[in-house]
C-alpha positions as CSV (number, residue, x, y, z in Angstrom):
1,X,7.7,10.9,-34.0
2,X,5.2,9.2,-36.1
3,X,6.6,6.2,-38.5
4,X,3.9,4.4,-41.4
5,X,4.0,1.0,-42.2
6,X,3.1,-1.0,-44.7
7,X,3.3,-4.1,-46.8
8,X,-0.4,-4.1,-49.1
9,X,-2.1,-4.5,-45.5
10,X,-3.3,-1.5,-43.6
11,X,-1.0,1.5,-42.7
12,X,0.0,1.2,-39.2
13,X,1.1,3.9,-37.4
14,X,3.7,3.4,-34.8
15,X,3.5,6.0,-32.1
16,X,6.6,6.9,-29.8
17,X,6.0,6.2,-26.5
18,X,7.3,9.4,-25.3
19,X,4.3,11.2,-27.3
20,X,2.0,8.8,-25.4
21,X,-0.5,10.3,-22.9
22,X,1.1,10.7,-19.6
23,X,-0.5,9.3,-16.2
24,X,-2.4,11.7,-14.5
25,X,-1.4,13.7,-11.6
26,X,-3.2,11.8,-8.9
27,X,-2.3,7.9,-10.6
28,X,-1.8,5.4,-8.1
29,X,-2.7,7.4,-4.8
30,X,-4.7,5.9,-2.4
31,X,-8.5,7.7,-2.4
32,X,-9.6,9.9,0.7
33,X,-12.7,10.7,1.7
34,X,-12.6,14.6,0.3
35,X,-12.2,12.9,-3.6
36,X,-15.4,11.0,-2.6
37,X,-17.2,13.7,-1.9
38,X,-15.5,16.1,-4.7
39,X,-16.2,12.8,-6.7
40,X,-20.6,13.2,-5.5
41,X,-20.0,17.1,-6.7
42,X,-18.9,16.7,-9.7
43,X,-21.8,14.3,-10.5
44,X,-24.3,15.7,-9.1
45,X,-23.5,19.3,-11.1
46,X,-23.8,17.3,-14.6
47,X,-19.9,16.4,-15.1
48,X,-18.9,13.7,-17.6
49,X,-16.4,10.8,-16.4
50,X,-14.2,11.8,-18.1
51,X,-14.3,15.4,-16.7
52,X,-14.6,14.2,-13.4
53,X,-11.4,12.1,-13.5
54,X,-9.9,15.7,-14.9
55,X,-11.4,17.5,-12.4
56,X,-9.9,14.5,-9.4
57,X,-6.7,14.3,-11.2
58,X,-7.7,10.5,-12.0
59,X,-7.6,8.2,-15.3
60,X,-11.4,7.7,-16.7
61,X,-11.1,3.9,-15.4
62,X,-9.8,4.9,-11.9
63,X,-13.1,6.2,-11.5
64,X,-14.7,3.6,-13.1
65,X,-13.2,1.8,-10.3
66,X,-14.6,3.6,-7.7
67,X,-18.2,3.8,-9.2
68,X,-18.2,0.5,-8.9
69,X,-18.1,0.8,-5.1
70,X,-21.1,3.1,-5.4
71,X,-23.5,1.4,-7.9
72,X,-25.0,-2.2,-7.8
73,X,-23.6,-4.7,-9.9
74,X,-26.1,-4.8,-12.3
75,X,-26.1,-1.3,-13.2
76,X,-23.9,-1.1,-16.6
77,X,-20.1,0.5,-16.5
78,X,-21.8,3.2,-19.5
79,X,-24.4,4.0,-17.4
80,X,-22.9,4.4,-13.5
81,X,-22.7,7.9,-13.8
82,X,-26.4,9.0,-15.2
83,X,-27.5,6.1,-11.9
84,X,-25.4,8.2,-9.2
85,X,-26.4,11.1,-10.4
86,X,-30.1,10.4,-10.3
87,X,-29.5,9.1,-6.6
88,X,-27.7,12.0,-5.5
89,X,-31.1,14.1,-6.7
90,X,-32.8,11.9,-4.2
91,X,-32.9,12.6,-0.7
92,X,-31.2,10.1,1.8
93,X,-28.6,8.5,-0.5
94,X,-25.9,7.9,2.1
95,X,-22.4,7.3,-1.1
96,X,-20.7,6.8,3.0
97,X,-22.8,3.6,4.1
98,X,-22.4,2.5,0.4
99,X,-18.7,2.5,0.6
100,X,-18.1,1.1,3.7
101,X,-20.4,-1.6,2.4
102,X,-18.8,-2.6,-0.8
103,X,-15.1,-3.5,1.0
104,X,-15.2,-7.7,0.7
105,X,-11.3,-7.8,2.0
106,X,-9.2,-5.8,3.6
107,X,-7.5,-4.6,1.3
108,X,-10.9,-2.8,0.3
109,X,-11.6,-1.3,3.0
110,X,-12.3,2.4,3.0
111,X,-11.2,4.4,6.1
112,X,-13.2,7.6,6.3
113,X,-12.4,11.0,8.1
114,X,-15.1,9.6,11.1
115,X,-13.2,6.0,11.0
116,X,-10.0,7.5,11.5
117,X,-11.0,9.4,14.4
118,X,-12.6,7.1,16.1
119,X,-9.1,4.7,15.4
120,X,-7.1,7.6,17.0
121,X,-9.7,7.8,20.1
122,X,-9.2,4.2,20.2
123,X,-5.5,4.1,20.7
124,X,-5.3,7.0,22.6
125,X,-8.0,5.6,25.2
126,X,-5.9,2.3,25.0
127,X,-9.5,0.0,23.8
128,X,-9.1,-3.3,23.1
129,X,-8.2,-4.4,19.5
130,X,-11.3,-6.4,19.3
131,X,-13.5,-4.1,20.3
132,X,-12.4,-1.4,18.8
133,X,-12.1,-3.6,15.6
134,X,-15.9,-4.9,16.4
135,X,-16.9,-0.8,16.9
136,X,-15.7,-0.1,13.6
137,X,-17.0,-3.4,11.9
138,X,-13.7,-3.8,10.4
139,X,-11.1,-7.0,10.9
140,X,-8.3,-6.8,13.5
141,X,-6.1,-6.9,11.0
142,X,-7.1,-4.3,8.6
143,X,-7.7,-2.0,12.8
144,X,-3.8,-3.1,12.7
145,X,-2.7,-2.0,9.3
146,X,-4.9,1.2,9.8
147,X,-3.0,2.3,13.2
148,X,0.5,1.4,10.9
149,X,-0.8,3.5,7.8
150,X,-1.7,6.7,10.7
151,X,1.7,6.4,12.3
152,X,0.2,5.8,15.8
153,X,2.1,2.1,15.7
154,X,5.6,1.4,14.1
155,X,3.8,-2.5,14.1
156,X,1.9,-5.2,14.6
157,X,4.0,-5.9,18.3
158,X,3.3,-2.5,19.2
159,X,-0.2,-2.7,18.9
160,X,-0.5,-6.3,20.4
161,X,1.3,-4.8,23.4
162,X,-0.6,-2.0,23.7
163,X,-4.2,-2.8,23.2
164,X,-4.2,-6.8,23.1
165,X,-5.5,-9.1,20.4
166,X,-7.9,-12.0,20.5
167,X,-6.3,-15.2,21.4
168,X,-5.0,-17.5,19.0
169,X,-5.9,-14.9,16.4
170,X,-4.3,-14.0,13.2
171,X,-2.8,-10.8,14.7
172,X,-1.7,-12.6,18.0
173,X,0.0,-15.4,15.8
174,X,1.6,-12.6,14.1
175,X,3.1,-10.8,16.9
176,X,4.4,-13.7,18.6
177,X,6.2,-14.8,15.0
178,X,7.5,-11.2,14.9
179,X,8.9,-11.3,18.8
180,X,10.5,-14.2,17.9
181,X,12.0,-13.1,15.1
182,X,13.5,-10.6,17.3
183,X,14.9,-12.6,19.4
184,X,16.5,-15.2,16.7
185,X,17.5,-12.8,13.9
186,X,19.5,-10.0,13.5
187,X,19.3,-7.6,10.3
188,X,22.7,-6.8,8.5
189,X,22.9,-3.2,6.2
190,X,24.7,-3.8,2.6
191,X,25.5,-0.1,1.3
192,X,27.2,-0.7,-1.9
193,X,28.9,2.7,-3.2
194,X,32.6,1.4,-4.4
195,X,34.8,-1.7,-4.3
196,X,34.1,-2.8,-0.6
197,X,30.3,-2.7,0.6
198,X,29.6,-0.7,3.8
199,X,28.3,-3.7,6.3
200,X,26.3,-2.6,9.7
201,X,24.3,-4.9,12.0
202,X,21.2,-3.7,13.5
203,X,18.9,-5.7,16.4
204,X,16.0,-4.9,14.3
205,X,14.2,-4.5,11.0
206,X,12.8,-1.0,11.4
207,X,16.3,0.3,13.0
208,X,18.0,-1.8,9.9
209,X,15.7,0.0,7.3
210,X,16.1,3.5,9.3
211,X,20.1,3.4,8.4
212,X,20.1,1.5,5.1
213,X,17.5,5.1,4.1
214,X,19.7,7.5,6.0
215,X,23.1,6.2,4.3
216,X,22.3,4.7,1.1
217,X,22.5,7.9,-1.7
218,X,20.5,8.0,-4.7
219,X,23.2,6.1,-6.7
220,X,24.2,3.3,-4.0
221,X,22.6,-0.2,-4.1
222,X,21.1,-1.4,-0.7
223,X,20.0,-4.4,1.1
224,X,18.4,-5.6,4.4
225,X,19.6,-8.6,5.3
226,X,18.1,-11.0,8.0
227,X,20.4,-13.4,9.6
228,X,19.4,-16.0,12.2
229,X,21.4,-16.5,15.2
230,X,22.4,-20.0,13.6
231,X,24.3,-18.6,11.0
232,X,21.9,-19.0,7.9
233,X,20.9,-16.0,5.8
234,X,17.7,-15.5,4.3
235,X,18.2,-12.7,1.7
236,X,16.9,-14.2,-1.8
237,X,14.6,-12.5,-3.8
238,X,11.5,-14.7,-3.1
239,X,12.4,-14.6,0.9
240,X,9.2,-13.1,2.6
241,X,12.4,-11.5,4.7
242,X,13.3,-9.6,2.4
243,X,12.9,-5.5,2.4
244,X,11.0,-4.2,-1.2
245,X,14.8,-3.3,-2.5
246,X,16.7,-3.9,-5.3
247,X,18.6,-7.5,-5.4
248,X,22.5,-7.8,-7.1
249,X,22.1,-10.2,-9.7
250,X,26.4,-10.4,-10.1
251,X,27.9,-13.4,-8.6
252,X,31.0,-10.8,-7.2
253,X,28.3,-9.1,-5.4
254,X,27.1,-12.5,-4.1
255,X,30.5,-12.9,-3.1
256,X,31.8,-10.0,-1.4
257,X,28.8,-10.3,1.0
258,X,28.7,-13.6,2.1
259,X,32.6,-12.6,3.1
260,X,31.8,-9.6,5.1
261,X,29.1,-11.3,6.8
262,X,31.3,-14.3,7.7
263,X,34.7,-12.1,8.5
């Protein structure tokens, strides 16, 4: 529903959000190495951006984003598109070196079908975590979250136990704080479905998160809880501690917890 307004200024037209474009089908998921290359198609046959993003199920400045990877800086946003696809009439243009290149963090790094094998081979041959992480010219800790992402570790202890770290590294210092953690902390389940929360006390996070998933229904609010051994919680909203799960905002909430975990 459309509604005009006016007061001697320009007519506005307010448009109901419902009636607004909706994401597309593909928003928000990460990019593999097959949309890259249907990505190189699609420009190389003469497509538009705008139906390429169609074509990848993306938004017009998803891609944008991703050209970006591709094209040197200086090359305008307008023209990304015409400059890939005269490279891709080239011979030689290798988009793969180019977007293993442009990753400045970790959280930019792109893992290719040939990266992911050769993490697999890695684990299964039990290789060191620097040297595979040195083989694949990637940081330990983005070799880490890569083994976590493939569901060959459940985290960063497993790893570390399995194929080492570099001493008095960042992923070393982060095992040890997690094995601690272990030992210090235990992880309490809140399940609230009625008048009396469901309480349940695991040794670990992942076993903690595991139950809270398998019990807590659709309509239930949930929590993870860490408690040290010395009797303080840690279960605000800002605790680094804290699972990605709703918080209860109600002091009676507040209240009924802090009882069940003290009964």
């Amino acid at each position: 529903m459309h509604a005009k307004l006016s007061w001697g200024l320009p007519t506005v037209a307010i448009v109901n959000i419902d009636e607004q474009e909706r994401w597309p089908s593909r928003h928000g998921e990460p990019w593999t190495e097959e949309d890259y290359a249907r990505l190189m198609r699609c420009i190389a046959a003469g497509a538009s951006l705008v139906e390429v993003a169609g074509e990848l199920g993306r938004s017009s400045s998803g891609v944008q984003g991703q050209l970006r990877r591709l094209v040197p800086a200086e090359v305008p946003a307008r023209t990304r598109v015409e400059w890939l696809r005269a490279k891709l009439a080239e011979d030689g243009f290798d988009w793969r070196a180019a977007l293993r290149a442009s990753a400045t963090t970790d959280a930019s790094v792109v893992w290719l079908d040939d990266d992911d094998n050769r993490v697999r081979a890695g684990w299964s041959d039990r290789v060191a975590l620097p040297t595979l992480a040195a083989r694949l010219q990637r940081s330990e800790s983005a070799v880490v979250a890569r083994l976590i992402g493939l569901g060959l570790a459940a985290n960063v202890v497993e790893v570390v136990d399995r194929i080492g770290a570099s001493a008095d590294g960042a992923v070393e210092a982060r095992a040890r704080l997690a094995r601690a953690e272990r030992v210090e902390a235990v992880y309490v389940v809140v399940v609230e479905t009625g008048d009396r929360p469901q309480v349940s006390v695991h040794h670990s996070r992942e076993h903690a998160e595991q139950h809270r998933q398998e019990v807590a229904g659709p309509a239930a609010r949930a929590w993870v809880l860490r408690r040290l051994l010395d009797g303080r919680d840690t279960w605000s909203p800002d605790s680094p501690q804290m699972s990605p799960m709703p918080v209860a905002s109600d002091e009676s909430t507040t209240v009924r917890c802090q009882g069940l975990l003290t009964d």
